[in-house]
C-alpha positions in Angstrom: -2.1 76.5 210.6 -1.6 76.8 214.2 -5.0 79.0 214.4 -6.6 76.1 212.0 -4.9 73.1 214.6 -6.4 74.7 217.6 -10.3 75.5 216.5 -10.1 71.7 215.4 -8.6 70.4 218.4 -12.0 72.4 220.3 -14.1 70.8 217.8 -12.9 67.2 218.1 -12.7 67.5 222.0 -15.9 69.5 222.5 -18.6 69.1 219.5 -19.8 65.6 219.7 -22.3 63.0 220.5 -21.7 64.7 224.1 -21.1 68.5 224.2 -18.8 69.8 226.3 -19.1 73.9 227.1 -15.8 75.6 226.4 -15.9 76.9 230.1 -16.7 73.4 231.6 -13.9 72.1 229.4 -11.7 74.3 231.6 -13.4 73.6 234.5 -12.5 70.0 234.2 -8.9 70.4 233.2 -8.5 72.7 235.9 -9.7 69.6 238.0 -13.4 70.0 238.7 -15.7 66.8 238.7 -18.9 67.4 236.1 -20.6 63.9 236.1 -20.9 62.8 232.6 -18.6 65.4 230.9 -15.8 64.3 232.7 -15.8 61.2 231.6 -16.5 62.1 228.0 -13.9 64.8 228.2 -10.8 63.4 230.1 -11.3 59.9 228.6 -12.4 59.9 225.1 -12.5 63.3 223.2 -9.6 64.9 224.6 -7.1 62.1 224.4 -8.2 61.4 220.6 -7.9 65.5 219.7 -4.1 65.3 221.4 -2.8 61.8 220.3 -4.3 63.2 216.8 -2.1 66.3 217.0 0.9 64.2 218.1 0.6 61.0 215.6 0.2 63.4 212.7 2.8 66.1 213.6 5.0 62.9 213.8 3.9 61.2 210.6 3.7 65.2 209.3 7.3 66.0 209.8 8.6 62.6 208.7 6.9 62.3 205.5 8.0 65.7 204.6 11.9 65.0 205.5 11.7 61.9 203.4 10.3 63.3 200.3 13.3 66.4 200.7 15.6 63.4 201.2 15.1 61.2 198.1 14.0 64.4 195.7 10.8 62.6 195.6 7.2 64.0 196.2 5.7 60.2 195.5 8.2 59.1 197.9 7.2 58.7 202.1 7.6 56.3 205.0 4.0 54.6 204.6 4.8 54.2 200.4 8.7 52.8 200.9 7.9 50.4 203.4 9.2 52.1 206.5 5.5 52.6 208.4 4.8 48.9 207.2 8.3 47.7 208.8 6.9 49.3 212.2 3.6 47.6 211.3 5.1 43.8 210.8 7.0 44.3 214.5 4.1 45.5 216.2 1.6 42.7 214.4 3.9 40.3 215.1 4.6 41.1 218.7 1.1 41.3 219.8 -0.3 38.4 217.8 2.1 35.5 217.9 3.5 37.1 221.6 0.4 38.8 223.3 2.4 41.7 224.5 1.0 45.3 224.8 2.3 48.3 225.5 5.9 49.6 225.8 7.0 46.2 224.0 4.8 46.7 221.2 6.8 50.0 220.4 10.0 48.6 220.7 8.9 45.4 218.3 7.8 48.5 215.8 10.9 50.4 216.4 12.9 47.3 215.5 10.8 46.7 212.4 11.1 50.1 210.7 15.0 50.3 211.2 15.2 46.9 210.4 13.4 47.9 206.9 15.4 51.2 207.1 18.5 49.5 207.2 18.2 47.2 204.2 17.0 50.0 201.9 20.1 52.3 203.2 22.4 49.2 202.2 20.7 48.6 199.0 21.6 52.6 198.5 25.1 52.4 196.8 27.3 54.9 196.2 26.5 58.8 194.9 24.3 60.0 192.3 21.9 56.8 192.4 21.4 56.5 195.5 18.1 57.7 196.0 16.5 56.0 193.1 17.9 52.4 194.8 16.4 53.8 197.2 13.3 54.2 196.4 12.6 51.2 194.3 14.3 49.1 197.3 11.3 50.7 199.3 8.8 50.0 197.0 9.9 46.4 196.9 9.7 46.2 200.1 7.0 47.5 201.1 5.0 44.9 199.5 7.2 41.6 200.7 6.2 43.3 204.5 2.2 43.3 203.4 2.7 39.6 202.7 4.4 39.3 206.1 1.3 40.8 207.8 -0.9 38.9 206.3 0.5 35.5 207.0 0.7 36.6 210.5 -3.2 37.7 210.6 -4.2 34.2 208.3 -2.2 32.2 211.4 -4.2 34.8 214.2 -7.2 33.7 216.0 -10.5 35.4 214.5 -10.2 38.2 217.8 -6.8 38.6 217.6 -7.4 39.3 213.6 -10.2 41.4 214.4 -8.4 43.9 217.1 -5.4 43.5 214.4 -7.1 45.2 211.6 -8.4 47.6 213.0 -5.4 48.7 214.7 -3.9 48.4 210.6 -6.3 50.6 209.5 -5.0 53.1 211.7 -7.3 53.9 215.1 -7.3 56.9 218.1 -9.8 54.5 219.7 -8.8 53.7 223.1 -5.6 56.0 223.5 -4.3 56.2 227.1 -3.1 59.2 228.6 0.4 57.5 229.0 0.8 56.9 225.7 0.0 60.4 224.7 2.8 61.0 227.4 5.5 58.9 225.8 4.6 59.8 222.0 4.5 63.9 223.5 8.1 63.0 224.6 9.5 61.6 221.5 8.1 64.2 219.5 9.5 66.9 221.3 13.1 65.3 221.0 13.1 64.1 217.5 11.1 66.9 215.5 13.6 69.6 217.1 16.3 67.5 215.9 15.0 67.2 212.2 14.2 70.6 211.9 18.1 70.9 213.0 19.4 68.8 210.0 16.4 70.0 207.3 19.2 73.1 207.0 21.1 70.8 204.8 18.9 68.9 203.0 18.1 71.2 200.4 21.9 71.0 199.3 21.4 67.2 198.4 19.0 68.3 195.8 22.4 69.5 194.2 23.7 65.7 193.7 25.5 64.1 196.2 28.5 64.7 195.0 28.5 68.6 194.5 26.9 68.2 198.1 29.7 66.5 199.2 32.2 69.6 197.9 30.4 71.9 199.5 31.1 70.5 202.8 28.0 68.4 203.6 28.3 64.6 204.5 25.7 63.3 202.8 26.0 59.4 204.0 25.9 60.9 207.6 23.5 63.5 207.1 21.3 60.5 204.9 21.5 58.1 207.6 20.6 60.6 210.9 17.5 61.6 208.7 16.6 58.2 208.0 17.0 57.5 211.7 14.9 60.2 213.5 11.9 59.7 210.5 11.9 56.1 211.5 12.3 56.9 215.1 9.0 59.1 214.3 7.1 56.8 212.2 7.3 53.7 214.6 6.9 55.4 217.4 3.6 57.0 216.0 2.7 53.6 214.5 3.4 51.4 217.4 0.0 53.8 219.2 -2.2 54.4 216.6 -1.6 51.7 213.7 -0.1 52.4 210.1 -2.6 55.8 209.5 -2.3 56.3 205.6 -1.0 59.0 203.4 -0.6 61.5 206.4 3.1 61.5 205.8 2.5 61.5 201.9 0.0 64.4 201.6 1.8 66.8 203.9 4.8 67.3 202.5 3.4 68.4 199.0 0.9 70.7 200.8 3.8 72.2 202.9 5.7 73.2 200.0 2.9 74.6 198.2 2.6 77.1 201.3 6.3 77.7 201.4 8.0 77.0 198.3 11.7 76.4 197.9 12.2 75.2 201.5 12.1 72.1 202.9 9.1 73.0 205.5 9.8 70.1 207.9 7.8 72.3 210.7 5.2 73.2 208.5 4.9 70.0 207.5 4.4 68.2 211.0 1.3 71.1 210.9 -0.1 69.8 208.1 -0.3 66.4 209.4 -1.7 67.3 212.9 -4.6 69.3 211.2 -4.9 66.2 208.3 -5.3 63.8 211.4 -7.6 66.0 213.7 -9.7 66.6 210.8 -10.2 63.2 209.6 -10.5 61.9 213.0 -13.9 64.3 213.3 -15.4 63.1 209.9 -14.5 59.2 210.3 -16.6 59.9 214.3 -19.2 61.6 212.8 -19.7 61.6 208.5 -22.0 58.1 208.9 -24.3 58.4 211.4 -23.8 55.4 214.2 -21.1 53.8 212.2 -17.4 55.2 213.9 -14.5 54.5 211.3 -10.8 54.0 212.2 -9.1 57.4 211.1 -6.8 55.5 208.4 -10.2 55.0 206.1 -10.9 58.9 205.5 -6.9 59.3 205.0 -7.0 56.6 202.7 -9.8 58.1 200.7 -8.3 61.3 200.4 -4.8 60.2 199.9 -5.3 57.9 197.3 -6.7 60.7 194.5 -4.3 62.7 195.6 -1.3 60.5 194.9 -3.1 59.5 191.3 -3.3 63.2 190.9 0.6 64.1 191.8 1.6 61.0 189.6 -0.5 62.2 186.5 1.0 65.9 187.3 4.1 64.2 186.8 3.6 62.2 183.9 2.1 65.4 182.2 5.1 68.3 183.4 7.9 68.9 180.9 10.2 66.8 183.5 8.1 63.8 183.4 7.9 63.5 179.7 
C-alpha cells in the first residue's frame, strides 16, 4: 500500500496537463526556480497529491475505527451523520457568517461532536447500544441534509455555488497551511487510535463480557468517538464531505488483514482511494475537472448495494 500511495502521489503531482520531470520535481523542492513548473508544481499538483494523502488517511482511519466500534461494516462517519454534522457547522459558518479559514474548522468541529454527542446519548446502556446507535445516526443524518439545504435555499446564488462544490467534496484550491494544520492533526490523532484499536476487537464480545474482562467500554466508546470526529471534521472543514472514503476502506482493510481491526491499514486505504480518484475526476473527461467526491460517490455507492446484498444473502443476514 505504501509502494501503491507513493507511485500515485508521483502521478497526481507529475503526470498532467503540465509535466513535471521527476528530477525537476526535486529541483524545485530543493528550492530552484523553473518558470512554469514551479508554479504548476508548488501550487497546484503537489498540494492536491498531499492534502489527498492527508484527508483520506483521516477519513481512512476513522471510517475503519467506526465500523470496528458499532460491529458494523455498513456503518461510517459520512452514513451516521458525523461527516454531515462537520458539513452543517462549516455551511453554516461560511454562508450565513462569511468566515474562512481556521473558524470554519472549528464551526465543523463543533457540528460533528455536536451530532456525536446526541447519538452517544441516545446509546443506552450494554448490549444495544450500538444498534441505538446506529439507527440514531441514520436518523440523523438525514435531519442535517435538511439543515444544509435550508441554509443553501437562504444563500445567495455564489455563495450556493462555492457551497456545493465544496459539499461535493474538492482538493481545488488547498493552501499549503492547511495541508500544515490537517498534517498536524493527523499525526496526533491517528497515533492515538491506533493506541486504543488494541481494545476494540474485545467489544465485538458484548459489552458486557468486555466489561469483565477489564475494558471500559463507555470510556473506550466515547475516546473513539472523539478522535474519529476530531478526524472527520477536521478533514471536512478543508476538503468538504468527500463520500464513501471512510465507508469503502474499512471493508477493504480487513479483507487484507482479516481478524484485526486494521485502523493503520485502513488510513492507507483511504489515502490511495483519494489520490486515485483525485487523478481520474482531473483527467477521465477531457476539459471538464470534477470535485473528487463525484468519482467516490460512483464507486462507493455499488459498493455499499453490494456489501448490503452480501448481507442480506450470508447465513447471518437471513
Amino acid at each position: 500500500l505504501l509502494l501503491l500511495l507513493v507511485a500515485l502521489v508521483l502521478v497526481r503531482a507529475l503526470l498532467g496537463d503540465y509535466r513535471v520531470s521527476f528530477v525537476d520535481a526535486i529541483a524545485i523542492i530543493g528550492g530552484e526556480q523553473i518558470p512554469g513548473a514551479s508554479f504548476v508544481l508548488m501550487e497546484s499538483t503537489l498540494p492536491r497529491a498531499v492534502m489527498a494523502v492527508l484527508a483520506g488517511a483521516a477519513f481512512g482511519a476513522a471510517g475503519s475505527a467506526f465500523q470496528v466500534l458499532l460491529r458494523n461494516p455498513l456503518a461510517s462517519p459520512d452514513v451516521l451523520g458525523i461527516t454531515l454534522g462537520a458539513s452543517a457547522g462549516a455551511v453554516i459558518a461560511v454562508v450565513t457568517f462569511g468566515v474562512r479559514g481556521t473558524p470554519v474548522t472549528l464551526a465543523a468541529l463543533a457540528g460533528a461532536f455536536g451530532a456525536a454527542a446526541l447519538i452517544l446519548s441516545q446509546a443506552g446502556g450494554r448490549g444495544g447500544a450500538t444498534g441505538r446507535m446506529v439507527l440514531v445516526g441514520v436518523a440523523l443524518a438525514a435531519g442535517l441534509s435538511a439543515v444544509v439545504h435550508w441554509v443553501l435555499v437562504r444563500a445567495s446564488i455564489y455563495q450556493a455555488q462555492d457551497a456545493l462544490i465544496w459539499l461535493s467534496g474538492s482538493l481545488n484550491s488547498v493552501t499549503w497551511a492547511e495541508i500544515a494544520r490537517l498534517l498536524a492533526l493527523d499525526a496526533v490523532l491517528i497515533p492515538l487510535l491506533l493506541v486504543l484499536a488494541s481494545a476494540l476487537p474485545v467489544l465485538g464480545l458484548g459489552d458486557d463480557l468486555a466489561a469483565g474482562l477489564g475494558v471500559r467500554v463507555g470510556r473506550l466508546r466515547v475516546g473513539v468517538t472523539a478522535i474519529v470526529v476530531a478526524l472527520v471534521a477536521s478533514a471536512t472543514a478543508v476538503v468538504g464531505p468527500i463520500a464513501f472514503v471512510g465507508f469503502l476502506a474499512g471493508p477493504i482493510a480487513r479483507r487484507l488483514v482479516p481478524g484485526r481491526p486494521a485502523i493503520g491499514i485502513g488510513a492507507l486505504v483511504g489515502a490511495v482511494v483519494v489520490v486515485a480518484a483525485d487523478h481520474v475526476a482531473a483527467y477521465a473527461i477531457p476539459g471538464t475537472a470534477l470535485p473528487v467526491g463525484v468519482v467516490t460517490g460512483l464507486l462507493g455507492a455499488p459498493v455499499l448495494l453490494w456489501m448490503l446484498r452480501s448481507r442480506t444473502t450470508s447465513p447471518e443476514g437471513r
